[in-house]
C-alpha positions in Angstrom: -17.3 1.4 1.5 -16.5 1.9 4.7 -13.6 3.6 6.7 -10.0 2.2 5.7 -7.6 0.1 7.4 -10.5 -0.6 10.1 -12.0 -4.2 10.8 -15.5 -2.5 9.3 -13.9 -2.2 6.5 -12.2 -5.4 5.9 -15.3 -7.0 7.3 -17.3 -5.2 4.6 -14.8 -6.5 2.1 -14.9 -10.2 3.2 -18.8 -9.9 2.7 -18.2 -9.4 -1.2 -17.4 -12.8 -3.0 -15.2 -11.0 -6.1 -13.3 -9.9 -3.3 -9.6 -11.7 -3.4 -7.2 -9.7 -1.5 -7.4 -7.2 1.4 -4.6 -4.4 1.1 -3.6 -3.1 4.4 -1.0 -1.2 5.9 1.1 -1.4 9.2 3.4 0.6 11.9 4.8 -0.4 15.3 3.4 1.2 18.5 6.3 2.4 21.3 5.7 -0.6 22.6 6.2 -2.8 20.4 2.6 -3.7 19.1 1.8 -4.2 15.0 -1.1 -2.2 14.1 -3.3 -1.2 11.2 -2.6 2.2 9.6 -2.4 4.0 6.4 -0.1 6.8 8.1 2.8 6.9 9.8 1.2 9.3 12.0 -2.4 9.1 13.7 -4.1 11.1 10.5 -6.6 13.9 11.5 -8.1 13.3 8.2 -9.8 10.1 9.3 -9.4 10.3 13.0 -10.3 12.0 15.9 -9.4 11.8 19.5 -11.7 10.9 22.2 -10.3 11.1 25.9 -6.3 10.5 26.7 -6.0 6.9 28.1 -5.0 8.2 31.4 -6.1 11.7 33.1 -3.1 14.3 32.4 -1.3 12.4 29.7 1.6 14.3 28.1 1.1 13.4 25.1 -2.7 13.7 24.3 -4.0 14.8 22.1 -2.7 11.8 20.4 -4.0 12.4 16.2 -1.1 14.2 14.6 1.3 12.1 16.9 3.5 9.4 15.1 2.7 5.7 16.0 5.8 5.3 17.2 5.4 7.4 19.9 2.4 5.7 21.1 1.7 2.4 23.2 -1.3 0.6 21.8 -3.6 1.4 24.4 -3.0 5.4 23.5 -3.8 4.7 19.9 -7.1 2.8 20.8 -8.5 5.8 22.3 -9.1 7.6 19.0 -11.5 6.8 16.7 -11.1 6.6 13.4 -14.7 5.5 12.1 -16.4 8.6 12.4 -14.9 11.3 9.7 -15.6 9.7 5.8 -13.6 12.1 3.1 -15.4 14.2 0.9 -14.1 12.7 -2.3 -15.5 9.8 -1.4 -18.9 10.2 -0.5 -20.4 6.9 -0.8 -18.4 5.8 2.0 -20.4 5.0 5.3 -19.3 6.1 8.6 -18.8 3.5 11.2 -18.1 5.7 14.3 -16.5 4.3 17.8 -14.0 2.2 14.9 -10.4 1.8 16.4 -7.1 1.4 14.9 -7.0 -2.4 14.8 -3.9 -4.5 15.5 -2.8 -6.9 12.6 -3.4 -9.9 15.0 -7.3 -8.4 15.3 -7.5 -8.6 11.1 -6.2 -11.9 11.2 -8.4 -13.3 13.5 -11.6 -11.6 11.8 -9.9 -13.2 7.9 -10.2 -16.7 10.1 -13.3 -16.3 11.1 -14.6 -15.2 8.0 -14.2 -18.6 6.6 -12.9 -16.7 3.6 -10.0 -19.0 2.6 -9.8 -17.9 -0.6 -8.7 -14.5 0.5 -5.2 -13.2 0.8 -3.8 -10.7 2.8 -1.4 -7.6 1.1 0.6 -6.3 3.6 2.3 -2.6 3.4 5.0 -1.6 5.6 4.5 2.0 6.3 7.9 3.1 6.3 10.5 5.1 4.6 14.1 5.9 4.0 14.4 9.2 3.6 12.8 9.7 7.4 13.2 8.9 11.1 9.6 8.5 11.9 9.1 4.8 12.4 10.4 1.5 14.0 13.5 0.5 12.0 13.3 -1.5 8.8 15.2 -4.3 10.1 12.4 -4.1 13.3 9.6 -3.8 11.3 10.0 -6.3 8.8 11.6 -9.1 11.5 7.9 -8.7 13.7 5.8 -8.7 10.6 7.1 -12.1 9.3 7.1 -13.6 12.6 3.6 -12.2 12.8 2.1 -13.5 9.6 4.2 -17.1 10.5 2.6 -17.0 14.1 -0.7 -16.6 12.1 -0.2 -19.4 9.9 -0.6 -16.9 6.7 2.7 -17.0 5.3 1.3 -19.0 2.5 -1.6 -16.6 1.9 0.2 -13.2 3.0 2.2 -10.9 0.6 4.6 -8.2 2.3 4.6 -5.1 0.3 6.6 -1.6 0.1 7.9 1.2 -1.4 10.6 1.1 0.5 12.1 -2.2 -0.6 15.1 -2.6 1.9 11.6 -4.8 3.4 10.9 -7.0 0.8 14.4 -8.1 0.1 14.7 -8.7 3.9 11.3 -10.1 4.4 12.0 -12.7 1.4 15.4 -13.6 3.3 13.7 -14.1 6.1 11.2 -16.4 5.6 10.9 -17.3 1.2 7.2 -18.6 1.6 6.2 -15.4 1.6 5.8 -13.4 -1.4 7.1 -9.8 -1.4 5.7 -7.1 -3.9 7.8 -3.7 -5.2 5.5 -1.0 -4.9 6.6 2.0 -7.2 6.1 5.7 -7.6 7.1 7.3 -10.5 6.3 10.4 -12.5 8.1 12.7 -14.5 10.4 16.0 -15.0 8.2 18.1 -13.0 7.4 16.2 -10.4 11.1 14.4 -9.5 12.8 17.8 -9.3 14.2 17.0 -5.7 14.7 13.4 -4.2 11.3 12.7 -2.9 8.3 10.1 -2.3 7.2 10.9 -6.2 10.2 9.0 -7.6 10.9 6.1 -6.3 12.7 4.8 -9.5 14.8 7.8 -10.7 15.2 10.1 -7.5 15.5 12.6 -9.9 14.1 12.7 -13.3 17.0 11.6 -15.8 19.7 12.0 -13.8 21.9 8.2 -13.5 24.2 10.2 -10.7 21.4 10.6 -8.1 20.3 7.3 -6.9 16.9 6.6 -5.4 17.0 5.7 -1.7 14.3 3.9 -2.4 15.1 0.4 -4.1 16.9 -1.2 -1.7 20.2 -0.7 -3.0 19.7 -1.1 -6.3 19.8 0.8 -9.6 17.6 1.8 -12.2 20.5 3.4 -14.2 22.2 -0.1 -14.0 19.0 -1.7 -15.1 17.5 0.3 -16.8 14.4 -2.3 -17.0 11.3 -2.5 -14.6 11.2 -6.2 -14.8 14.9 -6.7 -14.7 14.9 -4.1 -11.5 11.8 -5.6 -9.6 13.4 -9.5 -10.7 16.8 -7.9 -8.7 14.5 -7.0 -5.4 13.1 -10.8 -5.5 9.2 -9.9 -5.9 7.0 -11.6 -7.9 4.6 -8.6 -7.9 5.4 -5.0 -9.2 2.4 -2.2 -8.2 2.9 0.9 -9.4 0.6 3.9 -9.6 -1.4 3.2 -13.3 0.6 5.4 -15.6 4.4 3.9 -15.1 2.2 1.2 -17.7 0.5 2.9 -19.6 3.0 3.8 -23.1 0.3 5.5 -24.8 -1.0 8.2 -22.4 -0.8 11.4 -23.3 -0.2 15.1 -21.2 -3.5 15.6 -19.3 -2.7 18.0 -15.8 -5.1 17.3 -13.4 -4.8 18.3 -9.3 -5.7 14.4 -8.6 -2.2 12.5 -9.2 -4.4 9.3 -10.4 -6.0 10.7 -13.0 -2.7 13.5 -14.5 -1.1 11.6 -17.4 2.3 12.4 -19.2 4.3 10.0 -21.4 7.8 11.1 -19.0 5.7 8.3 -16.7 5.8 5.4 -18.4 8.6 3.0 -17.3 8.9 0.0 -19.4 8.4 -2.5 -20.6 5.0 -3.1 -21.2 2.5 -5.0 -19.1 2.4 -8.2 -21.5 6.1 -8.0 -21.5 5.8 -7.4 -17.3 3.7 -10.4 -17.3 5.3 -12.9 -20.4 9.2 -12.4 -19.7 9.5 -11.6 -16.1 6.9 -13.8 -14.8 5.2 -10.4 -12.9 2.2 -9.8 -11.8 1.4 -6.4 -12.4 -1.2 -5.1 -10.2 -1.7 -1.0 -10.1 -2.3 1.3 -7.7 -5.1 3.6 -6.6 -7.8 3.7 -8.9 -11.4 4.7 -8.0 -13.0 6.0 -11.3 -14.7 4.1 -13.9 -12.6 5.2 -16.7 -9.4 4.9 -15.8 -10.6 1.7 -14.4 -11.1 0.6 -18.1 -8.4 1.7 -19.3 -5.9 0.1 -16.9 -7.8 -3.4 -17.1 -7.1 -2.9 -20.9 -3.6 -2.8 -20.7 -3.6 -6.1 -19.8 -3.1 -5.9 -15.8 -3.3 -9.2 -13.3 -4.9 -6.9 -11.1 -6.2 -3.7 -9.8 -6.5 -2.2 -6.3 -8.8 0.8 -6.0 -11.0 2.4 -2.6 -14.1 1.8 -4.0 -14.4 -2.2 -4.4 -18.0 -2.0 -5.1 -17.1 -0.1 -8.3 -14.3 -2.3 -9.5 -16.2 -4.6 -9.4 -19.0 -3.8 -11.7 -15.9 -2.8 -14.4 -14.5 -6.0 -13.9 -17.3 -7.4 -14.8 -18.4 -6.0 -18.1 -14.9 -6.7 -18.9 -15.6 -10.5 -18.4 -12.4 -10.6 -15.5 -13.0 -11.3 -11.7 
């Protein structure tokens, strides 16, 4: 493994055959330019600064700074190669690695040769805060990005917030849009917040999720149905909204905590059968749970540690 949402890393990732889609994730600089980050702000986690692009700049240091406050030639000063996380330890530093632009990734897909490979696209934004481009900005110059690219038939736009997808779909219908979810239960979806993304608050129809793009669970009342509304053809949720027969396990790690007030049907062979869904979950990066989630039935699976996946996939006969 190697740092995310850098070209090592999607280089790395081109370099393994049962590889089929790159997941990434976006923001816009202040001036204007598409780049590659997990966070809406430069993450200290994964990141550190260097030397300000100019001597006395105001605003270095820049980690900890959103992206929207920085020009692309501020954000290129840090690098984000160097620090690994210590729960995942087999992955290898690549220091001096910069925040690359989505034009950079799509050039380095091109000249991969990989043609085989699609491209999962996350708008980093959300509704509930004023800490990134607009939706309406962010969603016009990603489309006219992944057109200007030639990748609208091999690129998916992605989000949690899905006032993008519905918009990216309108904009340009070649390109496939995926409802990302997060849901959990009682405990967790006690205030509106980025846990619950489906019922803002846990079982209550008269608090509406900010997150769906307008539309309702309580009116639905239906994953399938709800996700069909939003015009994706791909629902990724995190593991347990599929799971019906999980049990109440606590855990610190939210991937691996399990609780049957998560599951939000139907099923995945329902999902998949009626709706015409993929259903691809979200993060998983232990061998178990692995298992278990290719057993329900999934399309797909998107985990941090690819070489892993892999070897589960495998021994399950899938690629």
């Amino acid at each position: 493994m190697r740092p995310e949402n850098t070209l090592a890393a999607f280089r790395y990732s081109l370099g393994l055959p049962e590889v089929s889609t790159l997941e990434m994730d976006i923001g816009i600089t202040g001036d204007d330019r598409i780049v590659v980050s997990h966070d809406r702000a430069v993450n200290g986690a994964h990141c550190v600064d260097t030397a300000p692009v100019r001597p006395g700049d105001p605003l270095f240091p820049y980690v900890g700074k959103q992206i929207r406050q920085l020009t692309l030639a501020q954000l290129k000063t840090v690098d984000c190669g160097s620090r690994t996380p210590p729960e995942l330890p087999e992955q290898v530093a690549v220091p001096g690695e910069r925040i690359p632009t989505l034009a950079e990734v799509f050039d380095l897909v091109r000249r991969s040769g990989r043609d085989d490979v699609r491209l999962n696209i996350e708008t980093k934004i959300s509704p509930t805060a004023d800490d990134t481009a607009p939706y309406r900005q962010m969603t016009a110059q990603l489309v006219a990005a992944i057109e200007r690219a030639g990748f609208a038939g091999r690129a998916t736009v992605q989000s949690f917030d899905w006032r993008t997808i519905r918009l990216a779909k309108a904009i340009d219908p070649r390109i496939e849009t995926v409802a990302l979810v997060w849901q959990y239960g009682p405990q967790e979806c006690a205030t509106v917040a980025d846990e619950c993304s489906l019922q803002a608050v846990y079982g209550d129809p008269s608090v509406k999720s900010p997150w769906t793009g307008g539309l309702d669970w309580w009116k639905y009342r239906d994953l399938g149905k709800l996700v069909r509304a939003a015009g994706a053809s791909t629902v990724s949720a995190n593991w347990q909204v599929h799971d019906p027969n999980q049990v109440k396990v606590p855990d610190a790690d939210w991937y691996r905590r399990t609780d049957p007030a998560y599951y939000s049907g139907p099923g995945v062979p329902v999902l998949e059968q009626r709706y015409g869904l993929k259903v691809v979950p979200y993060t998983v990066d232990d061998e178990a749970t692995m298992q278990r989630v290719i057993d329900l039935g999934v399309t797909g699976l998107i985990s941090d540690d690819p070489d892993l996946l892999i070897a589960v996939a495998r021994r399950s006969g899938l690629r």
